[in-house]
C-alpha positions in Angstrom: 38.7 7.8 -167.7 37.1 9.8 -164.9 37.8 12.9 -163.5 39.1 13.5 -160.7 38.2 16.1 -157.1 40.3 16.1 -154.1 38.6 16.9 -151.0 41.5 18.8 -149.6 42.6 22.6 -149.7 46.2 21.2 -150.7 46.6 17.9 -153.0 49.0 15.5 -150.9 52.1 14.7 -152.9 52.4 11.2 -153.3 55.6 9.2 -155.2 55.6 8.3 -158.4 54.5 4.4 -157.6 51.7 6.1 -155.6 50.3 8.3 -158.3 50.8 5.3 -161.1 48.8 3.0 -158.6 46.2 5.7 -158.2 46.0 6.2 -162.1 45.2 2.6 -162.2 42.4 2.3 -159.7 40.7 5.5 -161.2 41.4 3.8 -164.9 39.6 0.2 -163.2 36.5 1.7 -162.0 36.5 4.1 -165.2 36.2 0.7 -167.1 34.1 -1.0 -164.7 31.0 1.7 -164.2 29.1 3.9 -166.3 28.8 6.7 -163.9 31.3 7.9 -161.7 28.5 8.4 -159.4 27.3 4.6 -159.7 30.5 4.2 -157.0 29.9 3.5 -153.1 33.4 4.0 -152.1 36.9 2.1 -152.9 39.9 2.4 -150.9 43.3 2.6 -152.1 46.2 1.4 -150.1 49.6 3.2 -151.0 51.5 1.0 -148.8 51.8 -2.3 -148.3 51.3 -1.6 -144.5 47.6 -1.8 -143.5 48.5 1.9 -141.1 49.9 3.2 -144.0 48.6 6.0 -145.9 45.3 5.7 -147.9 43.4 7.0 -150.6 39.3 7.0 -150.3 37.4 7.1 -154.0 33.4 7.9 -154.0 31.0 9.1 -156.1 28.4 11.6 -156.1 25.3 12.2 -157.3 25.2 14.6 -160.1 28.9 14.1 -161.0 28.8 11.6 -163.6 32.2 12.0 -164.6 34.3 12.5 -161.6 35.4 10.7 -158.2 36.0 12.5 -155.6 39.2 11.8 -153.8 40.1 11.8 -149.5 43.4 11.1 -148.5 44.2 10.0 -144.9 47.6 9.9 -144.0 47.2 7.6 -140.6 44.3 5.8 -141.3 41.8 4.6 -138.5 40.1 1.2 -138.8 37.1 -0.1 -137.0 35.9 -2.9 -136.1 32.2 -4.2 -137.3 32.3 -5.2 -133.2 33.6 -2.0 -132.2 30.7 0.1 -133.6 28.3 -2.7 -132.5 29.6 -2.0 -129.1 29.3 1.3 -129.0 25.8 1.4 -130.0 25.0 -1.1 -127.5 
């Protein structure tokens, strides 16, 4: 399984469920690429509420064996026409 890197002074304490989820996405994409680097991004949701908190996975070049992890508490979603807008 990869490693892991939070991108964040202090670790955010999560639950139990929301560690044991996290576990799980890192274990999938451990199983599902050769290089942790090979990954774009994935999110993980740790609420069933799309405003809940979230988790963002990437890669990075050079660091074949770890993801790095970004937690957002209040997450901000965008529109594809929102950011089409405002580069109009």
């Amino acid at each position: 399984m990869f490693k892991t890197k939070w991108l964040h002074k202090n670790t955010p304490v999560l639950s139990k469920q929301q560690e044991e989820h996290l576990k799980q996405e890192i274990a999938h994409i451990s199983g599902e690429l050769e290089k942790a680097s090979d990954l774009i991004f994935r999110t993980v949701f740790l609420t069933e509420d799309m405003k809940g908190a979230i988790i963002m996975m990437d890669g990075r070049e050079g660091y074949d064996d770890t993801v790095f992890l970004t937690y957002y508490e209040t997450p901000e979603w965008v529109t594809l026409k929102e950011l089409k807008d405002d580069t109009d």
